[in-house]
N, CA, C and O atoms as a GROMACS GRO file, in nm:
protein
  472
    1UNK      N    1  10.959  11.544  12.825
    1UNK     CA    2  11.026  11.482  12.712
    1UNK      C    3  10.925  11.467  12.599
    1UNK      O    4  10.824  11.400  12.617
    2UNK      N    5  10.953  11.539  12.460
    2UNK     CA    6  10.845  11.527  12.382
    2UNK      C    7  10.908  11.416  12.263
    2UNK      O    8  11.028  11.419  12.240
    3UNK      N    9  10.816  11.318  12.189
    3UNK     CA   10  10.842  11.220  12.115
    3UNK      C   11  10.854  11.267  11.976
    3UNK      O   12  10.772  11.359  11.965
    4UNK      N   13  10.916  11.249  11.864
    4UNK     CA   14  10.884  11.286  11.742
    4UNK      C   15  10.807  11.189  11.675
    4UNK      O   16  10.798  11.069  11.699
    5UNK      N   17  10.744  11.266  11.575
    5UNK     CA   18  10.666  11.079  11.527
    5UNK      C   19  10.754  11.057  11.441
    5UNK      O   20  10.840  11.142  11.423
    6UNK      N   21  10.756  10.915  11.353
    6UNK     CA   22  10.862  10.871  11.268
    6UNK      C   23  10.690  10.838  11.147
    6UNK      O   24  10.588  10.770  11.155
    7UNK      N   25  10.748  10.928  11.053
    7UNK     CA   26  10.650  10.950  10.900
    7UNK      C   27  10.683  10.733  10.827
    7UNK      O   28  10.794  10.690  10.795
    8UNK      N   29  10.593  10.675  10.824
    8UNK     CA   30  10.630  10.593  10.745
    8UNK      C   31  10.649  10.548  10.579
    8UNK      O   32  10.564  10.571  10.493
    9UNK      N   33  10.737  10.501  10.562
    9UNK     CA   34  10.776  10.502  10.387
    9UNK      C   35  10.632  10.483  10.309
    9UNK      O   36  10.591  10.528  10.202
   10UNK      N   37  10.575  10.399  10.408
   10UNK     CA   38  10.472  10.283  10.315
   10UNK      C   39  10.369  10.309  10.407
   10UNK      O   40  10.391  10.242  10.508
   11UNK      N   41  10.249  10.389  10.419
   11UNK     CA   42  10.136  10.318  10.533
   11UNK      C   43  10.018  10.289  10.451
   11UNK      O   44   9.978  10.364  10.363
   12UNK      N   45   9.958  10.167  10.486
   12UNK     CA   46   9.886  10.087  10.431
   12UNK      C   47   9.728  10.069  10.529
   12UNK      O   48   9.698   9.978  10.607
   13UNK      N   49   9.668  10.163  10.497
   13UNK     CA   50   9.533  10.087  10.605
   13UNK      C   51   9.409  10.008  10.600
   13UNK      O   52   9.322   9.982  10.684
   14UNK      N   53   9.423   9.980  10.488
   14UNK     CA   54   9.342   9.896  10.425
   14UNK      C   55   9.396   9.803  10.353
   14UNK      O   56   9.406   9.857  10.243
   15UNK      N   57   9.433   9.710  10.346
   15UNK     CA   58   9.568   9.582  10.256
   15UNK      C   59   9.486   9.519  10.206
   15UNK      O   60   9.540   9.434  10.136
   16UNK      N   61   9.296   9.508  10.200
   16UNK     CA   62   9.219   9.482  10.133
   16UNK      C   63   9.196   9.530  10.022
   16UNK      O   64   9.135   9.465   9.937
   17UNK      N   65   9.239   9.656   9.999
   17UNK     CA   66   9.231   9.730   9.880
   17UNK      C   67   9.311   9.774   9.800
   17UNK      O   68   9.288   9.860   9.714
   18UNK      N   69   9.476   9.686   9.832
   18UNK     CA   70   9.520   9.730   9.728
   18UNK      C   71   9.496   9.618   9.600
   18UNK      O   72   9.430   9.514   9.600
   19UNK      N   73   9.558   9.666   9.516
   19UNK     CA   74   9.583   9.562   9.398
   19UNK      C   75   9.687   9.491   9.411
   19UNK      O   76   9.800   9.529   9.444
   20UNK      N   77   9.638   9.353   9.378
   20UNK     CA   78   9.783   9.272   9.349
   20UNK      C   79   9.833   9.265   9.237
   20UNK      O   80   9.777   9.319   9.142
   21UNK      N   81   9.952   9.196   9.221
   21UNK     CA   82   9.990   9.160   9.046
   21UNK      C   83  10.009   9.014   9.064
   21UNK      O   84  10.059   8.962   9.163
   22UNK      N   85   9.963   8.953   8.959
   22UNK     CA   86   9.947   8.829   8.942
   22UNK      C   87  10.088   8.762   8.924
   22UNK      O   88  10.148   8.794   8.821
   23UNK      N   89  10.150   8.674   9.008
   23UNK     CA   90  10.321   8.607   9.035
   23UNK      C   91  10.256   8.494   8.963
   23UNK      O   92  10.357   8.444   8.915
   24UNK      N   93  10.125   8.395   8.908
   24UNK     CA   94  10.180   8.314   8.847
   24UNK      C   95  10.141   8.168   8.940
   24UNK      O   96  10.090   8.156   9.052
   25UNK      N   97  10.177   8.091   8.863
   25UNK     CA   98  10.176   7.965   8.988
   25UNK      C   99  10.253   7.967   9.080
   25UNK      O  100  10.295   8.081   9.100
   26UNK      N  101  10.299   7.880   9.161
   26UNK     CA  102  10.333   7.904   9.290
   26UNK      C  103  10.448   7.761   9.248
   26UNK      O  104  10.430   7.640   9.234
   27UNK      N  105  10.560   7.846   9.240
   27UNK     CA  106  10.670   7.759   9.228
   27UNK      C  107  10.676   7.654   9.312
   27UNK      O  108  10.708   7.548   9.257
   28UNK      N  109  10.655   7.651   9.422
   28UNK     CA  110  10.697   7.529   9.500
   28UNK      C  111  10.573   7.416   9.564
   28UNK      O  112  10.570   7.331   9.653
   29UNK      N  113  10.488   7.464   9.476
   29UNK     CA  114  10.356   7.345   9.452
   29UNK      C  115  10.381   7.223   9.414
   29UNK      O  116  10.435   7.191   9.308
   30UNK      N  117  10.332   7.131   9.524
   30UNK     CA  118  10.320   6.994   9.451
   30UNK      C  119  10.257   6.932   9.389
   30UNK      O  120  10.290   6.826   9.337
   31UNK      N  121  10.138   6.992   9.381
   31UNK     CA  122  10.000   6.901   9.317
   31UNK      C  123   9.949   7.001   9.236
   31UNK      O  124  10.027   7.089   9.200
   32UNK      N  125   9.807   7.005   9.192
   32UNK     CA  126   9.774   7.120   9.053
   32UNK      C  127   9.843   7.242   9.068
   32UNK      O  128   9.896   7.262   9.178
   33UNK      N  129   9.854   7.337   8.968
   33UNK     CA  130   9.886   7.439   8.966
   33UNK      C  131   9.795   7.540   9.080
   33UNK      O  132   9.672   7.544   9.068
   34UNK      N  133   9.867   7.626   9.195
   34UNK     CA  134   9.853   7.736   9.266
   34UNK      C  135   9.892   7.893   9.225
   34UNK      O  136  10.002   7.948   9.226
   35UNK      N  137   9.739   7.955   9.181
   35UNK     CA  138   9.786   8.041   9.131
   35UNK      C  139   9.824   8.137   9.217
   35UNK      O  140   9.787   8.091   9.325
   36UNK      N  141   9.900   8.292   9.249
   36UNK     CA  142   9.975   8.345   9.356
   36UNK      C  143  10.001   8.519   9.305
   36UNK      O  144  10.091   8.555   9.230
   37UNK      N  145   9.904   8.603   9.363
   37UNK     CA  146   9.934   8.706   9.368
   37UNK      C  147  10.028   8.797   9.449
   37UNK      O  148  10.051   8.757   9.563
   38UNK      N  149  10.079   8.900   9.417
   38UNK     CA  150  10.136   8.994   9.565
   38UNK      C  151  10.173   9.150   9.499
   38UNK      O  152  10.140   9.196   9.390
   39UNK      N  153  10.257   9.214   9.613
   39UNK     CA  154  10.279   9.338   9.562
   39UNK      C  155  10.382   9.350   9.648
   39UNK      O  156  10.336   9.334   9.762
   40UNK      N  157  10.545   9.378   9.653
   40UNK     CA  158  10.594   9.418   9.674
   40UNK      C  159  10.588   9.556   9.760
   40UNK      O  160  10.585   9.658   9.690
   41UNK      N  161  10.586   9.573   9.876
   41UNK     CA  162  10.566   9.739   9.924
   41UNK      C  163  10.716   9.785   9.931
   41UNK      O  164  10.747   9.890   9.876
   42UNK      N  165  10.805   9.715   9.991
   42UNK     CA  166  10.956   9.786  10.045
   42UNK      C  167  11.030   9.676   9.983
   42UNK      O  168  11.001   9.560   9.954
   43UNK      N  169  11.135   9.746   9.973
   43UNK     CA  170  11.305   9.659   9.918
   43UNK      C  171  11.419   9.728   9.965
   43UNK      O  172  11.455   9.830   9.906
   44UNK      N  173  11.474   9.690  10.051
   44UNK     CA  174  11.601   9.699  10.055
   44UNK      C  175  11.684   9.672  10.048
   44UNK      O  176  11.694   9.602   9.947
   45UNK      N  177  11.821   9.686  10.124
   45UNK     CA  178  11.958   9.573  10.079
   45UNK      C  179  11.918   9.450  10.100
   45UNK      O  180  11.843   9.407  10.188
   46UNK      N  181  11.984   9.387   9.999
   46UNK     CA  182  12.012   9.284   9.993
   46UNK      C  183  11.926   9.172   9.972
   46UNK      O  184  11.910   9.142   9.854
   47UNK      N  185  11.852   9.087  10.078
   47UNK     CA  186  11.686   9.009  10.078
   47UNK      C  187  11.641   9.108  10.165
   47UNK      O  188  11.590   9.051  10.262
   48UNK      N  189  11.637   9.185  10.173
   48UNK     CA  190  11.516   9.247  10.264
   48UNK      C  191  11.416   9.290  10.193
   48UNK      O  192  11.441   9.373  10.106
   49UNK      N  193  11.307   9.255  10.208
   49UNK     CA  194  11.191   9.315  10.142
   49UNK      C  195  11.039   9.300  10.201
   49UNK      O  196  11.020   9.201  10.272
   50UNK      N  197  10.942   9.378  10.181
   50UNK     CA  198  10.839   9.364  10.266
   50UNK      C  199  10.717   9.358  10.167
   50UNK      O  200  10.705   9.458  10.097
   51UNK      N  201  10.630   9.263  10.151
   51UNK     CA  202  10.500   9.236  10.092
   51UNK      C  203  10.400   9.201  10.167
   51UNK      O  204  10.393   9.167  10.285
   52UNK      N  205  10.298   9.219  10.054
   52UNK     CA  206  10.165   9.108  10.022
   52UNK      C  207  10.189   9.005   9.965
   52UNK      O  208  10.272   9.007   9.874
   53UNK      N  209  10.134   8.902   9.996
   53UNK     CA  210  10.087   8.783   9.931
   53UNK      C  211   9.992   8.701   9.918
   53UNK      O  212   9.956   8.650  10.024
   54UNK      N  213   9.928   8.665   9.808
   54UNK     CA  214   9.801   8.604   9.826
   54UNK      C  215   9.838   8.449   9.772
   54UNK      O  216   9.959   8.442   9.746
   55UNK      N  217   9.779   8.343   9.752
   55UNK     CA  218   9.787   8.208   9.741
   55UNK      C  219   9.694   8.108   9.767
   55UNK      O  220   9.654   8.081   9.880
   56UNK      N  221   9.644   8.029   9.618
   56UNK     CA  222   9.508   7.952   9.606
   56UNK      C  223   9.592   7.835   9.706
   56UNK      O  224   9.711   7.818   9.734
   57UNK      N  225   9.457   7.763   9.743
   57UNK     CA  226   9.469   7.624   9.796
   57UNK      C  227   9.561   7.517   9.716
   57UNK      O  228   9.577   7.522   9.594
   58UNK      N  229   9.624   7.411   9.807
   58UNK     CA  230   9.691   7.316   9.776
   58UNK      C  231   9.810   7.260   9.833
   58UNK      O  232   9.815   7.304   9.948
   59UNK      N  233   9.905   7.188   9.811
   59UNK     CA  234   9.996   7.145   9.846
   59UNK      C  235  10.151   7.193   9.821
   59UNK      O  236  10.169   7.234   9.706
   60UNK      N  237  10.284   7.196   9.919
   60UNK     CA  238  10.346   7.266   9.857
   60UNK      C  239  10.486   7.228   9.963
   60UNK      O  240  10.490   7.195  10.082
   61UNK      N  241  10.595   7.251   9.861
   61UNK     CA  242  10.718   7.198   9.960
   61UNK      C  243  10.834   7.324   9.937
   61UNK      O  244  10.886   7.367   9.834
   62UNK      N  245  10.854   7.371  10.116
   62UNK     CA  246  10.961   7.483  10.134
   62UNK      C  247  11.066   7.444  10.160
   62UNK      O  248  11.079   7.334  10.215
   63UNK      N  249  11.201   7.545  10.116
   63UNK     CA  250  11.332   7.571  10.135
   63UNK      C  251  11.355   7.682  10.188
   63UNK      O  252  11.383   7.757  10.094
   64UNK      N  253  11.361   7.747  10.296
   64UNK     CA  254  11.418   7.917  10.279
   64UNK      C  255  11.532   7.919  10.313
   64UNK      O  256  11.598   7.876  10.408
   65UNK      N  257  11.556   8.004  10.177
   65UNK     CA  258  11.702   8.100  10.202
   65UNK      C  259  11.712   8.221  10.227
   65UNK      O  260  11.800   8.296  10.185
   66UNK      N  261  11.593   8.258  10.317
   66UNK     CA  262  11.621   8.378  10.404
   66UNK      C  263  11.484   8.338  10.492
   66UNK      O  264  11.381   8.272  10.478
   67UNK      N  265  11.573   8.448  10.623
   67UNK     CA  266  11.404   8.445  10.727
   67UNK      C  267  11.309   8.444  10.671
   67UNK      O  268  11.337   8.496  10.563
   68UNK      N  269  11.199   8.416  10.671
   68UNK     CA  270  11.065   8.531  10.678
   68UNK      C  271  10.955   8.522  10.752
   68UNK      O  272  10.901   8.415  10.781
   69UNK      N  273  10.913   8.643  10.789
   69UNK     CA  274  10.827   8.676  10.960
   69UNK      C  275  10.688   8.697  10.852
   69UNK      O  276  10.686   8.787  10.768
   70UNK      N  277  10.582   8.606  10.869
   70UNK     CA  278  10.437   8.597  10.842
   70UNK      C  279  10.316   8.645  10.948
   70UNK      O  280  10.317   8.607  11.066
   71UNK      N  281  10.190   8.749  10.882
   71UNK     CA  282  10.104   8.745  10.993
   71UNK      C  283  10.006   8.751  10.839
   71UNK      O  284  10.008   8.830  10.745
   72UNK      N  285   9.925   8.629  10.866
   72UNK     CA  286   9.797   8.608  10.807
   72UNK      C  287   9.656   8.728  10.880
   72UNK      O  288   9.606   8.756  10.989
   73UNK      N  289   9.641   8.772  10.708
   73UNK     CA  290   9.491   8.838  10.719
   73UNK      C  291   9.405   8.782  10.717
   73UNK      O  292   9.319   8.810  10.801
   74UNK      N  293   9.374   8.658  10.610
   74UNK     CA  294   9.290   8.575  10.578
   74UNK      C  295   9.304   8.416  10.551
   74UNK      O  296   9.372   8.400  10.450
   75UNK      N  297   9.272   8.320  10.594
   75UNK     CA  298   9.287   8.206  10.499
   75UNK      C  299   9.375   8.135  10.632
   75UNK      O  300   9.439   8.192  10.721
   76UNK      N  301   9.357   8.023  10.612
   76UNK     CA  302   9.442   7.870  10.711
   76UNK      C  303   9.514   7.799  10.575
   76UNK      O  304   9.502   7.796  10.453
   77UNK      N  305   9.606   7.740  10.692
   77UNK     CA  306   9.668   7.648  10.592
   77UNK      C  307   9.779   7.558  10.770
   77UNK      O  308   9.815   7.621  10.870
   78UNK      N  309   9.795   7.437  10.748
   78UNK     CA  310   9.883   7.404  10.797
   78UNK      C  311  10.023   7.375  10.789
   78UNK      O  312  10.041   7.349  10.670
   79UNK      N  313  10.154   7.363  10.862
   79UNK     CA  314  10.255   7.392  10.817
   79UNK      C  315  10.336   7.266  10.893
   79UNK      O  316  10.319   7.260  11.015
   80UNK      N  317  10.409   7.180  10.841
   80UNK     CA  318  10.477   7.064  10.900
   80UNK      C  319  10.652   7.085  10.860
   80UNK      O  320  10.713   7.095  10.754
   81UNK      N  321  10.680   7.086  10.963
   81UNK     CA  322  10.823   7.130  10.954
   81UNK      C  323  10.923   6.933  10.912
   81UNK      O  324  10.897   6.820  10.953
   82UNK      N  325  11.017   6.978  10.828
   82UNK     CA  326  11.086   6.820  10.790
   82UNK      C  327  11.089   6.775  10.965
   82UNK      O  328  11.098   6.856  11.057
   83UNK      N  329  11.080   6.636  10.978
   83UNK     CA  330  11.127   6.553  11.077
   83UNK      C  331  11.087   6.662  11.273
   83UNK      O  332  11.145   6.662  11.381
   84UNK      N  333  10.940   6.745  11.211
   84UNK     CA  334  10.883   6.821  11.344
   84UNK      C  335  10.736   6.791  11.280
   84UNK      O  336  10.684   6.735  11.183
   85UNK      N  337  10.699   6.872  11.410
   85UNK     CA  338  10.572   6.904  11.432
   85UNK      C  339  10.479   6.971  11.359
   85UNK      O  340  10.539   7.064  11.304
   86UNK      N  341  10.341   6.972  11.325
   86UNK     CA  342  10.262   7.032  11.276
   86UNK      C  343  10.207   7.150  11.332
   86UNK      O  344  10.240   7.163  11.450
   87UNK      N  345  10.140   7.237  11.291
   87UNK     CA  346  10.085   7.389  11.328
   87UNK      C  347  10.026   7.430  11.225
   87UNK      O  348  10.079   7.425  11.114
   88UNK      N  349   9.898   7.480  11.246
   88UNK     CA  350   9.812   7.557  11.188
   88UNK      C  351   9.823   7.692  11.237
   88UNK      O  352   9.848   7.743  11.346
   89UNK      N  353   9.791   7.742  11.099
   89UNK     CA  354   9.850   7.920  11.106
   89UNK      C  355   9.734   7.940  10.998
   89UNK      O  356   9.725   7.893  10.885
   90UNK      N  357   9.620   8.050  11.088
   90UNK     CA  358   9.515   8.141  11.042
   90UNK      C  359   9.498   8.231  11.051
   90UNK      O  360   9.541   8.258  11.163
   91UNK      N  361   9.455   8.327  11.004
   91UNK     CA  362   9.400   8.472  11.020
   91UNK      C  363   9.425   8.480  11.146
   91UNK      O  364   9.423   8.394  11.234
   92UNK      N  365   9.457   8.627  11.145
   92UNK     CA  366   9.532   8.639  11.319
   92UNK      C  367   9.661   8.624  11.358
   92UNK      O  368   9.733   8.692  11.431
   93UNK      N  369   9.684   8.490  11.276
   93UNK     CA  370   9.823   8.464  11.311
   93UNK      C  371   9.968   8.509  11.250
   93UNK      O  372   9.978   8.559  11.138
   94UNK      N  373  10.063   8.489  11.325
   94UNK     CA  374  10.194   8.512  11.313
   94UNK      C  375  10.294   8.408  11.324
   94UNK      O  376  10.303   8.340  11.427
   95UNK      N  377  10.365   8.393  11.231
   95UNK     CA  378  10.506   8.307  11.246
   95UNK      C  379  10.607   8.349  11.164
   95UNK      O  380  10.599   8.405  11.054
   96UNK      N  381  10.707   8.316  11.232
   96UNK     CA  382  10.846   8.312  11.136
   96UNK      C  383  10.962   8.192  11.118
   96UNK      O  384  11.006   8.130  11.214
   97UNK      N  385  10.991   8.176  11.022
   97UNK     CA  386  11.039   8.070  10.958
   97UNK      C  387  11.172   8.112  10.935
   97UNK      O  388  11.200   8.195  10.849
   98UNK      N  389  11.276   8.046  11.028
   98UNK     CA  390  11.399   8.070  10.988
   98UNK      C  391  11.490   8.007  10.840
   98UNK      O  392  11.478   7.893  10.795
   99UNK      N  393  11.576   8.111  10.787
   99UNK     CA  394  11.682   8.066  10.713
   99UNK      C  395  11.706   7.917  10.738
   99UNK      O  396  11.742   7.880  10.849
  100UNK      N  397  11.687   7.835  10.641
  100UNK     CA  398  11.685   7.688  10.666
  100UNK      C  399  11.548   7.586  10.639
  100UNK      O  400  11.524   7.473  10.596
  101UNK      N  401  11.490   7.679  10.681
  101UNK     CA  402  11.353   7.587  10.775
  101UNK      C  403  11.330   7.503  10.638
  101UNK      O  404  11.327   7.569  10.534
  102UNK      N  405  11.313   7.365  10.629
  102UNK     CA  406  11.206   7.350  10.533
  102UNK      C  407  11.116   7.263  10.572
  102UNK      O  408  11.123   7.238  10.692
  103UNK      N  409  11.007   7.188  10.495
  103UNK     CA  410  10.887   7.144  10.566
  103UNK      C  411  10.760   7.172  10.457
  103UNK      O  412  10.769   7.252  10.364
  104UNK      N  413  10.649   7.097  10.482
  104UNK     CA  414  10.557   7.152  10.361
  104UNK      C  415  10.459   7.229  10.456
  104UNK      O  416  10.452   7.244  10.578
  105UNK      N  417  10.356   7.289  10.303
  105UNK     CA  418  10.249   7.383  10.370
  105UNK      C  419  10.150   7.362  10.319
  105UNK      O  420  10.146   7.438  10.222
  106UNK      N  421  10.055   7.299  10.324
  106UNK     CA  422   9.939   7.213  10.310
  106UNK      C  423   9.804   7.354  10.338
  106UNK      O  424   9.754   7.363  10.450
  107UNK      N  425   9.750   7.472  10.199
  107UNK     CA  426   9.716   7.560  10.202
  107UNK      C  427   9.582   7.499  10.220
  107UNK      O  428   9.562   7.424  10.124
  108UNK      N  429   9.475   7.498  10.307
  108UNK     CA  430   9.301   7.456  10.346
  108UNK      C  431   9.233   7.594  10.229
  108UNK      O  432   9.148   7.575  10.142
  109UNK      N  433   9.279   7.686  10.252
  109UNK     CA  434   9.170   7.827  10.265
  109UNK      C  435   9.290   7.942  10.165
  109UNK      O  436   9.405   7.975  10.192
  110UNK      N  437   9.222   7.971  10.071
  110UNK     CA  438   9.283   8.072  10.020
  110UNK      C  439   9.407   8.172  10.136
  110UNK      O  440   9.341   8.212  10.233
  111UNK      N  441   9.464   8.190  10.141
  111UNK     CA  442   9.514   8.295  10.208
  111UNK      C  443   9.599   8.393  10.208
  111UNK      O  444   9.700   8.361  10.144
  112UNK      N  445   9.605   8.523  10.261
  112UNK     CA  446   9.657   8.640  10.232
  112UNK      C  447   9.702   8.696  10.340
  112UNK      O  448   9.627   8.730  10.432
  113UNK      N  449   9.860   8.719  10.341
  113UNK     CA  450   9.933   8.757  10.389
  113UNK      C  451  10.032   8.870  10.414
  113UNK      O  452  10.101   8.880  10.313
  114UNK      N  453  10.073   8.970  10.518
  114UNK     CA  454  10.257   9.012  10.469
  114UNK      C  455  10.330   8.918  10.498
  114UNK      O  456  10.298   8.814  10.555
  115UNK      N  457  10.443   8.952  10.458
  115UNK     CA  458  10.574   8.877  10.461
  115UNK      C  459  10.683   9.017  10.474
  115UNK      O  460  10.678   9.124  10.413
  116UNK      N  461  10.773   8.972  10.571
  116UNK     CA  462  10.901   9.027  10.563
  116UNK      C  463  11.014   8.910  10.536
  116UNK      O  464  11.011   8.812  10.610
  117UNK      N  465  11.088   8.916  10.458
  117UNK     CA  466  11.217   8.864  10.425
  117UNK      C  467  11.322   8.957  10.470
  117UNK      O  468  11.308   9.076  10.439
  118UNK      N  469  11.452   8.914  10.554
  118UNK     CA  470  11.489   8.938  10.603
  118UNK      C  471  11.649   8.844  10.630
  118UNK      O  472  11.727   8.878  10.719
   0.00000   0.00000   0.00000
């Protein structure tokens, strides 16, 4: 049985080197302004879309209105879900945050990320 390979839209092997574009402060900051780079790689229907994201230190309060599945390249930050538990998420790591979730994210360490929305 022979496999075909599947060519990808987007391959990225270095996510250190691309360029970002500058998004600006970080809308859902609570305290000084967070400034917030990224780059869009994929879009599809509807919210689906797949990035980079980068994001200075600070304080900050979420709503999502869609999934989105996180795996940090660089940088900590901890994440307290409304009326749950706390978790730290660093380099290495992975989480996803369902449609709904909200909770703040208390950024320690610059950090840089993908994101799928979904």
């Amino acid at each position: 049985m022979t496999h075909s390979a599947i060519t990808p839209t987007v391959l990225v092997s270095d996510v250190q080197s691309i360029e970002l574009e500058d998004w600006g402060p970080l809308p859902e900051g609570t305290g000084e302004p967070m400034a917030t780079a990224g780059k869009k790689l994929w879009t599809g229907d509807n919210d689906l879309e797949v990035g980079l994201w980068k994001c200075a230190p600070g304080p900050s309060r979420w709503v999502f209105e869609t999934h989105e599945s996180i795996t940090m390249f660089a940088g900590r930050m901890t994440v307290t879900e409304d009326g749950g538990a706390s978790y730290e998420i660093k380099a290495g790591d992975s989480a996803v945050f369902p449609k709904g979730w909200s909770g703040t994210w208390d950024i320690h360490d610059e950090v840089f990320k993908i994101y799928t929305a979904f």
